[in-house]
VEXSEBA-636462 format. One line per field, with one value per atom (N, C-alpha, C, O): residue number from 1; residue in one letter; x negated, y, z. Coordinates in Angstrom, 3 decimals, m for minus. Layout:
// residues N
k = (NUM, ...)
r = (a, ...)
px = (X, ...)
py = (Y, ...)
pz = (Z, ...)
***
This chain:
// residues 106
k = (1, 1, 1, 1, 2, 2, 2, 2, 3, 3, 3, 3, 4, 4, 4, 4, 5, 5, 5, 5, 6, 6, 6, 6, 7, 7, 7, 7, 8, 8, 8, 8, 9, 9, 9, 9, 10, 10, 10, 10, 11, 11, 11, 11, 12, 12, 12, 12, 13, 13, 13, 13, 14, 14, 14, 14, 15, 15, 15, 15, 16, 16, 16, 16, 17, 17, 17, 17, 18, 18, 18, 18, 19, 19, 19, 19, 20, 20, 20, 20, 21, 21, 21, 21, 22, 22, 22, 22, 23, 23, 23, 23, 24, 24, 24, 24, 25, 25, 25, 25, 26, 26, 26, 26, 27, 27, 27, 27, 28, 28, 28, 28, 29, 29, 29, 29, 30, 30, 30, 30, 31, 31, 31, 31, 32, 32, 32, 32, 33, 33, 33, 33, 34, 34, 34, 34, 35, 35, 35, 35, 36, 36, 36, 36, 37, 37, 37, 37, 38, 38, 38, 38, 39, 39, 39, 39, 40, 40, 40, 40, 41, 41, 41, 41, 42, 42, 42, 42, 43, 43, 43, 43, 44, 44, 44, 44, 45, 45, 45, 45, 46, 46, 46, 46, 47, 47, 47, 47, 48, 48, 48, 48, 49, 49, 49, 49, 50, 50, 50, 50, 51, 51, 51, 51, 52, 52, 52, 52, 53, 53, 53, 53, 54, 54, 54, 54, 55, 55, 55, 55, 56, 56, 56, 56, 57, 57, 57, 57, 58, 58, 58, 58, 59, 59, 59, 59, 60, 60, 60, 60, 61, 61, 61, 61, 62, 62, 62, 62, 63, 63, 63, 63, 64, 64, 64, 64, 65, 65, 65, 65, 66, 66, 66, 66, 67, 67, 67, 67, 68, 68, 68, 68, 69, 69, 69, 69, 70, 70, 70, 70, 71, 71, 71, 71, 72, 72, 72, 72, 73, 73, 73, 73, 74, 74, 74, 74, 75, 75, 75, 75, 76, 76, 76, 76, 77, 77, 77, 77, 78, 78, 78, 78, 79, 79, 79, 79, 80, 80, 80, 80, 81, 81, 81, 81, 82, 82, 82, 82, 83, 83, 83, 83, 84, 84, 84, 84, 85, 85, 85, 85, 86, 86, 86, 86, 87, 87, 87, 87, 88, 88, 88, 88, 89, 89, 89, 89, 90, 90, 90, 90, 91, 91, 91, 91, 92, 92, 92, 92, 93, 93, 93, 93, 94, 94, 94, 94, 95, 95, 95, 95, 96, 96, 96, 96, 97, 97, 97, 97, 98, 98, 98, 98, 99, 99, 99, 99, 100, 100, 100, 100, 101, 101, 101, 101, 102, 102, 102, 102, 103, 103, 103, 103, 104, 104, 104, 104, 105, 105, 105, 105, 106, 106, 106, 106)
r = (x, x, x, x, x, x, x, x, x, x, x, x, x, x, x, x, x, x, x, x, x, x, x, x, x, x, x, x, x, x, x, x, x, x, x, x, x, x, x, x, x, x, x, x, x, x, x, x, x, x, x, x, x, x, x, x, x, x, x, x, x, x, x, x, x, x, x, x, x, x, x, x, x, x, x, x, x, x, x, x, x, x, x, x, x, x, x, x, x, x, x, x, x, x, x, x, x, x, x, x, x, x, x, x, x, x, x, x, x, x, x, x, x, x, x, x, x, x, x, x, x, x, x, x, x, x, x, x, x, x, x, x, x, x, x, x, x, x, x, x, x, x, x, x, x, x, x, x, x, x, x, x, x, x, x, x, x, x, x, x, x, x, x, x, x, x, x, x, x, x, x, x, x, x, x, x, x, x, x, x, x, x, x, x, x, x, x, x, x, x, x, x, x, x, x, x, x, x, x, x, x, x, x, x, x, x, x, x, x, x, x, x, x, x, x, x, x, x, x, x, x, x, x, x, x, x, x, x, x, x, x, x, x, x, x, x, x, x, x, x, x, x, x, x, x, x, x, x, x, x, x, x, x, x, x, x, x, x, x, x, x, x, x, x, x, x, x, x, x, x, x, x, x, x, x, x, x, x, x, x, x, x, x, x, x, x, x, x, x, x, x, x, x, x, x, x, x, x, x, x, x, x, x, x, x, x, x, x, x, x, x, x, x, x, x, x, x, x, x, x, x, x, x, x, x, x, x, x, x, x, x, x, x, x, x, x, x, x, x, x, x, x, x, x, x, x, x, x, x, x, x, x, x, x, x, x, x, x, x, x, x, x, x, x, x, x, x, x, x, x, x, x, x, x, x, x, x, x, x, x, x, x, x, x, x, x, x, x, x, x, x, x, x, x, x, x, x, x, x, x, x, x, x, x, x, x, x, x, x, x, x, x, x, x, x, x, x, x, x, x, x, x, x, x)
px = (14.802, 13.680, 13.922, 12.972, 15.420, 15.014, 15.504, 16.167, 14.668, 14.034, 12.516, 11.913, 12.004, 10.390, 9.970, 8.879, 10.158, 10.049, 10.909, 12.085, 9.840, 11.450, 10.834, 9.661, 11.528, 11.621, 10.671, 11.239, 9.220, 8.746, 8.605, 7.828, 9.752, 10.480, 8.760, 8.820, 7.959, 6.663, 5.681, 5.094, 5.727, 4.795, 5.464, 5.005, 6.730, 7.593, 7.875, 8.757, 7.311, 7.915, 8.100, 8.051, 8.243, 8.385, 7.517, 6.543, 7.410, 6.187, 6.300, 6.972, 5.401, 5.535, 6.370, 5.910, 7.266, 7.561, 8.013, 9.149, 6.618, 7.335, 7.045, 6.430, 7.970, 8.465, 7.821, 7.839, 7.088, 6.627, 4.808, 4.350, 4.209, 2.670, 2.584, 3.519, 1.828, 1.931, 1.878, 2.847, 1.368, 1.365, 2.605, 2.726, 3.449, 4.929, 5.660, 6.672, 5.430, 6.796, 6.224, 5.080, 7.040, 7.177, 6.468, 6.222, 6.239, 5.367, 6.130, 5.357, 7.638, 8.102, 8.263, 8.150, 8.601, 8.953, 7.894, 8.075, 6.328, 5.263, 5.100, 4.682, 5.435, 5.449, 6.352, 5.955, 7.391, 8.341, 8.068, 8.582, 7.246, 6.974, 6.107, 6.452, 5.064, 3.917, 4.541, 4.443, 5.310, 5.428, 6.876, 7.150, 7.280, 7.911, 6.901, 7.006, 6.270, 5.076, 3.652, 2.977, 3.817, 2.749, 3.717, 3.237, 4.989, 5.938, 5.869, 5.517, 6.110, 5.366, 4.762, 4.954, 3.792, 2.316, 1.574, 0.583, 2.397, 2.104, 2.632, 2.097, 3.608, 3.740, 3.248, 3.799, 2.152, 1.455, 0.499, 0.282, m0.074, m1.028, m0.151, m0.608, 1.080, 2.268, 2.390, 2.116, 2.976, 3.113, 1.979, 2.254, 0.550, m0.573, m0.521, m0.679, m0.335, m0.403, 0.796, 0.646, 1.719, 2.945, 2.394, 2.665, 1.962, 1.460, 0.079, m0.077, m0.536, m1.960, m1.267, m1.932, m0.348, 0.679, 1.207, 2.071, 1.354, 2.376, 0.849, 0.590, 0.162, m1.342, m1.626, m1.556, m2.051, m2.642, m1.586, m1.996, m0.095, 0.579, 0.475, 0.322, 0.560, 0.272, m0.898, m1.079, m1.958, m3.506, m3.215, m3.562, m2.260, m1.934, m1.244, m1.395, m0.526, 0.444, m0.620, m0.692, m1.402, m2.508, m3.361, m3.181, m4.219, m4.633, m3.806, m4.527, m2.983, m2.153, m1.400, m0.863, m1.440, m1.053, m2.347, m3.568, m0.937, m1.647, m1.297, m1.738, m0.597, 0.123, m0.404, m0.081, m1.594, m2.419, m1.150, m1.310, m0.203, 0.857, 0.854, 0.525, 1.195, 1.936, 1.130, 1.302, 0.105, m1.426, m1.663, m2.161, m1.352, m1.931, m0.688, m0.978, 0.609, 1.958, 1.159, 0.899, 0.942, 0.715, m0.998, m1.009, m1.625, m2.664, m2.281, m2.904, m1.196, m0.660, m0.153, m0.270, 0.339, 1.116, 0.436, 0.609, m0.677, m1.775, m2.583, m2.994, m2.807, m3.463, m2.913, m3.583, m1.078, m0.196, m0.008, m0.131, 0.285, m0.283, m1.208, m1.318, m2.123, m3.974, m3.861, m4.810, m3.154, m2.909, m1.653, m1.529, m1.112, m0.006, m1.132, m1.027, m2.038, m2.395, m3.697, m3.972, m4.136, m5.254, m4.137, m4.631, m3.240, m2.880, m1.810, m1.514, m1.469, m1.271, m2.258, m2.120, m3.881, m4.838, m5.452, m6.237, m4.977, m5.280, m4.243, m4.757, m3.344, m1.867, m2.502, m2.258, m3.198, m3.285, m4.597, m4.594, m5.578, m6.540, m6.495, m6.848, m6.232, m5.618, m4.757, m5.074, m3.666, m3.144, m3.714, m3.691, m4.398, m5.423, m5.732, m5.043, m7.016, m7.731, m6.717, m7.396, m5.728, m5.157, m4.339, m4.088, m3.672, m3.175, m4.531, m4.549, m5.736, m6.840, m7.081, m7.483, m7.040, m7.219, m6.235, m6.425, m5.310, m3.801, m4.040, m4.111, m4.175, m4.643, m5.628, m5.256, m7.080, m8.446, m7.767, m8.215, m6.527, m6.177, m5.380, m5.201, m5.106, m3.840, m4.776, m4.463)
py = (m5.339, m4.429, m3.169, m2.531, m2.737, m1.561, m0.651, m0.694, 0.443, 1.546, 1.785, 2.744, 0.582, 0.394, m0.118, 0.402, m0.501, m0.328, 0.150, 0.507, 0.070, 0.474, 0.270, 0.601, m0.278, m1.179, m0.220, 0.677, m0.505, 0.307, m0.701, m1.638, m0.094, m0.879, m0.264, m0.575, 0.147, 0.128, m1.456, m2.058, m1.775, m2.127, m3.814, m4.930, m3.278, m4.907, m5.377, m6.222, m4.977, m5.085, m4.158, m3.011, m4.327, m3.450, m3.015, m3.755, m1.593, m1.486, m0.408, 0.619, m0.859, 0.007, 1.683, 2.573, 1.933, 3.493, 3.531, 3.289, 3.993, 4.252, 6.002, 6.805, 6.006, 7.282, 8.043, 9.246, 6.803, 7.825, 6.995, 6.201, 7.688, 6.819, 5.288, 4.843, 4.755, 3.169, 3.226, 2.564, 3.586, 3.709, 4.288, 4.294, 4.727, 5.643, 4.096, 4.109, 2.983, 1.781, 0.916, 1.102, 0.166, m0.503, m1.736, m2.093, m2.214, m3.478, m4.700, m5.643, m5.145, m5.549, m5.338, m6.258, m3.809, m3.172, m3.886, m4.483, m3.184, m3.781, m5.129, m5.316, m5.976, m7.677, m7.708, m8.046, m7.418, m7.647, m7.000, m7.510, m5.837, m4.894, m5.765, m6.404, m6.031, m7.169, m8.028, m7.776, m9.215, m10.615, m9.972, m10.685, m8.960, m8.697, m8.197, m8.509, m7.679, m7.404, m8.632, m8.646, m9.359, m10.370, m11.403, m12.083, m11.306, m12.415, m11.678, m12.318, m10.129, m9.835, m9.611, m9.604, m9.317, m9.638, m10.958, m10.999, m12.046, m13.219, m13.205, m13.977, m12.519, m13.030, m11.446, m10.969, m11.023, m10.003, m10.818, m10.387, m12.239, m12.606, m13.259, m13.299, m13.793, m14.155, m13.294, m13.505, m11.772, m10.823, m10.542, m10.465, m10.360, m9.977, m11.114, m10.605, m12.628, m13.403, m13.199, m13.708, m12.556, m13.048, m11.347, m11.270, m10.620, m9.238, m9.875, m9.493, m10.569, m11.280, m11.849, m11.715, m12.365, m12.817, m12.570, m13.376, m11.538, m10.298, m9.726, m9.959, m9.326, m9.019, m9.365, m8.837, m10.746, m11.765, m11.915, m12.014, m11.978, m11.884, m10.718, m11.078, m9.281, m7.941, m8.233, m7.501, m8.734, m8.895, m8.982, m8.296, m10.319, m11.243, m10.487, m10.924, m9.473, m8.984, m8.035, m7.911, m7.401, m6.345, m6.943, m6.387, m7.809, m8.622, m8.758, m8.422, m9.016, m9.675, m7.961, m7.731, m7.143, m5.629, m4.871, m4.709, m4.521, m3.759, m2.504, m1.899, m1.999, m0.546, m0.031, m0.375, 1.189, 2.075, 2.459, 1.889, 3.033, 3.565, 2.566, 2.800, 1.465, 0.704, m0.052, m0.626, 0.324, m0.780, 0.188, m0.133, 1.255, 2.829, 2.267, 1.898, 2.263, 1.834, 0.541, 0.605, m0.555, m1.854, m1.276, m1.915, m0.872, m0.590, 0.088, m0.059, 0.742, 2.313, 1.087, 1.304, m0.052, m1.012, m1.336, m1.154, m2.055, m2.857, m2.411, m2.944, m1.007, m0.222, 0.228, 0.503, 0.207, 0.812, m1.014, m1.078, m1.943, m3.362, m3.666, m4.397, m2.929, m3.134, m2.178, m2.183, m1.392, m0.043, m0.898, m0.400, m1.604, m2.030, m3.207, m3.314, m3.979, m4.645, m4.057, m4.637, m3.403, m2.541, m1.719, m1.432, m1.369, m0.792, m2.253, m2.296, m3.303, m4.378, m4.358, m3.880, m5.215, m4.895, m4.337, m4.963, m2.822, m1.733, m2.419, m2.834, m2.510, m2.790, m4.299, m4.524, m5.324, m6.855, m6.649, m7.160, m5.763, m5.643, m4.431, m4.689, m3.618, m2.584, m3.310, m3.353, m3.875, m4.570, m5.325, m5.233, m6.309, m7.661, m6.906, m6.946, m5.744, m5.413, m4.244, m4.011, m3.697, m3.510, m4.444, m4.285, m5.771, m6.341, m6.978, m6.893, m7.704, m7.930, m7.168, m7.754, m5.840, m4.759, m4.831, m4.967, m4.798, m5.075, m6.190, m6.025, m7.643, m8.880, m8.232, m7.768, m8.179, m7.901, m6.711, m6.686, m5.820, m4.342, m5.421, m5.034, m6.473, m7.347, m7.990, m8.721)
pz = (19.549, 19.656, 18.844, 18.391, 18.620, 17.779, 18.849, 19.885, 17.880, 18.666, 18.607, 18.126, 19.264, 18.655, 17.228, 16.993, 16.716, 15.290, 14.212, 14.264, 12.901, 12.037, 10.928, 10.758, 10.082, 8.689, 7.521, 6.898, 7.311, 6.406, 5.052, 4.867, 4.106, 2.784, 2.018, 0.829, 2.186, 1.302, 1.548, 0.649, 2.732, 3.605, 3.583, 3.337, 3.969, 3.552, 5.104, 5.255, 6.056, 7.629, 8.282, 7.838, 8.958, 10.415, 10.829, 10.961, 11.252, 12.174, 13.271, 13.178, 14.528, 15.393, 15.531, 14.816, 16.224, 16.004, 17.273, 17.682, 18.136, 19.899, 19.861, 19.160, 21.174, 21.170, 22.178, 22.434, 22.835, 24.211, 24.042, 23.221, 25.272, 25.195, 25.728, 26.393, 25.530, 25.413, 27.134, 27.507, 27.952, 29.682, 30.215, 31.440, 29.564, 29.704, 29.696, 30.397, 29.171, 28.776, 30.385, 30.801, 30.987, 31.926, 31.470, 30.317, 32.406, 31.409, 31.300, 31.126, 31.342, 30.840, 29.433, 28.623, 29.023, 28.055, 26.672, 25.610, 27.794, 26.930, 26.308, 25.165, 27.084, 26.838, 25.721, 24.606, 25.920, 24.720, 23.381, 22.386, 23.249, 22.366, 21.993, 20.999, 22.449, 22.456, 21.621, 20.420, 22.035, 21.719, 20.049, 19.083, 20.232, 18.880, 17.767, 16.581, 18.100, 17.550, 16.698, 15.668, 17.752, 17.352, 16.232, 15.325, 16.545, 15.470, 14.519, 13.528, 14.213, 12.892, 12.442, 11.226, 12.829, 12.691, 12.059, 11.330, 12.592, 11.913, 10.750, 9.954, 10.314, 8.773, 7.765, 6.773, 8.446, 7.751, 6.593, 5.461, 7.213, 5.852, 4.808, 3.666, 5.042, 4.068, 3.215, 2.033, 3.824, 3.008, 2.029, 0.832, 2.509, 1.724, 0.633, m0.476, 0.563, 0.025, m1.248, m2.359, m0.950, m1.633, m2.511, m3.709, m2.112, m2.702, m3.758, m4.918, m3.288, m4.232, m5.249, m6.277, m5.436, m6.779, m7.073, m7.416, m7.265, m8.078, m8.312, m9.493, m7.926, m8.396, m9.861, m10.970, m9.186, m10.635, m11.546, m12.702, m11.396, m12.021, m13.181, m14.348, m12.845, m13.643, m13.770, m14.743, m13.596, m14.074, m15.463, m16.424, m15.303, m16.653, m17.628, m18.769, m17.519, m18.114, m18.713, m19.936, m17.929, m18.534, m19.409, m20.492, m19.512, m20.154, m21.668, m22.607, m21.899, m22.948, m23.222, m24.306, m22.392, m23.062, m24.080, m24.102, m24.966, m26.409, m26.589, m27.567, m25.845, m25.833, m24.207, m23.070, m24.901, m23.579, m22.691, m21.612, m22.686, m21.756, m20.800, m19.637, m21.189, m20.864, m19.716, m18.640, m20.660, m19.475, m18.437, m17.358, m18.701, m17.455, m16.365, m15.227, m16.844, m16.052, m14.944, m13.742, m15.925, m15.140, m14.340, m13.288, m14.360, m14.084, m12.401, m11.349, m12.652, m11.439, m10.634, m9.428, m10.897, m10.252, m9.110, m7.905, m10.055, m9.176, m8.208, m7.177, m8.843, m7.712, m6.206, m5.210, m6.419, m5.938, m4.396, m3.173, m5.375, m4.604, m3.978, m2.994, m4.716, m3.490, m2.651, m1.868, m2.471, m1.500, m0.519, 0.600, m0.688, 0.310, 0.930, 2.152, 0.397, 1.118, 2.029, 3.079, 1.786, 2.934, 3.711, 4.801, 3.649, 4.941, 5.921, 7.115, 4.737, 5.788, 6.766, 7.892, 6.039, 6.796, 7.976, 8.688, 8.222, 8.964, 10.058, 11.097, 9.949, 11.149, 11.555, 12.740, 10.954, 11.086, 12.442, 13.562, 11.846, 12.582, 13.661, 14.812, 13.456, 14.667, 15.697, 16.885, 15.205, 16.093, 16.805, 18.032, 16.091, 17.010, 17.813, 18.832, 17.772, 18.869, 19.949, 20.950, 19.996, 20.991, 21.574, 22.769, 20.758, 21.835, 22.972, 24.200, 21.917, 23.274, 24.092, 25.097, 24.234, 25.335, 25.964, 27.173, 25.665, 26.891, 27.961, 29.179, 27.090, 27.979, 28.897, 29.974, 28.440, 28.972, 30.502, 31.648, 29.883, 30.717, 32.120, 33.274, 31.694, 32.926, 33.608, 34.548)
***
């Protein structure tokens, strides 16, 4: 499938990158874009999960920090972690509801 996606090292998968409009791909094209899509998609709540512990992890580290720099550093982290998991989010649920419109569209 490459070509349609491409490895976003923030995000931790892959994600969509088509080149033309979604009615421009053959609907073979689509199915496969589809069913590569939905396999990563499934390990979007893994990722959020494996991001929630490294979370609580720096929670812990902030907690037990005594040097302000240092807590602003771990602080920029966490915030920087809750920002990777709302835009997982955005792709988990965006996705759901256009692949149901595709089905509902066949």
């Amino acid at each position: 499938m490459e070509g349609y996606f491409f490895q976003d090292d923030r995000l931790g998968i892959p994600v969509p990158s088509l080149e033309k409009d979604w009615e421009e791909y053959n609907m073979m094209t689509q199915q496969e874009i589809l069913f590569h899509w939905e396999n990563i998609r499934g390990q979007i709540p893994d990722r959020i999960s494996s991001l929630e512990k490294e979370i609580d992890k720096k929670l812990g580290d902030l907690a037990n920090e005594n040097d302000f720099m240092q807590s602003c550093r771990i602080n920029n982290e966490i915030a920087e972690l809750a920002s990777v998991i709302n835009d997982l989010w955005i792709w988990y649920r965006t996705s759901e509801e256009s692949t149901q419109e595709y089905k509902l569209d066949q």
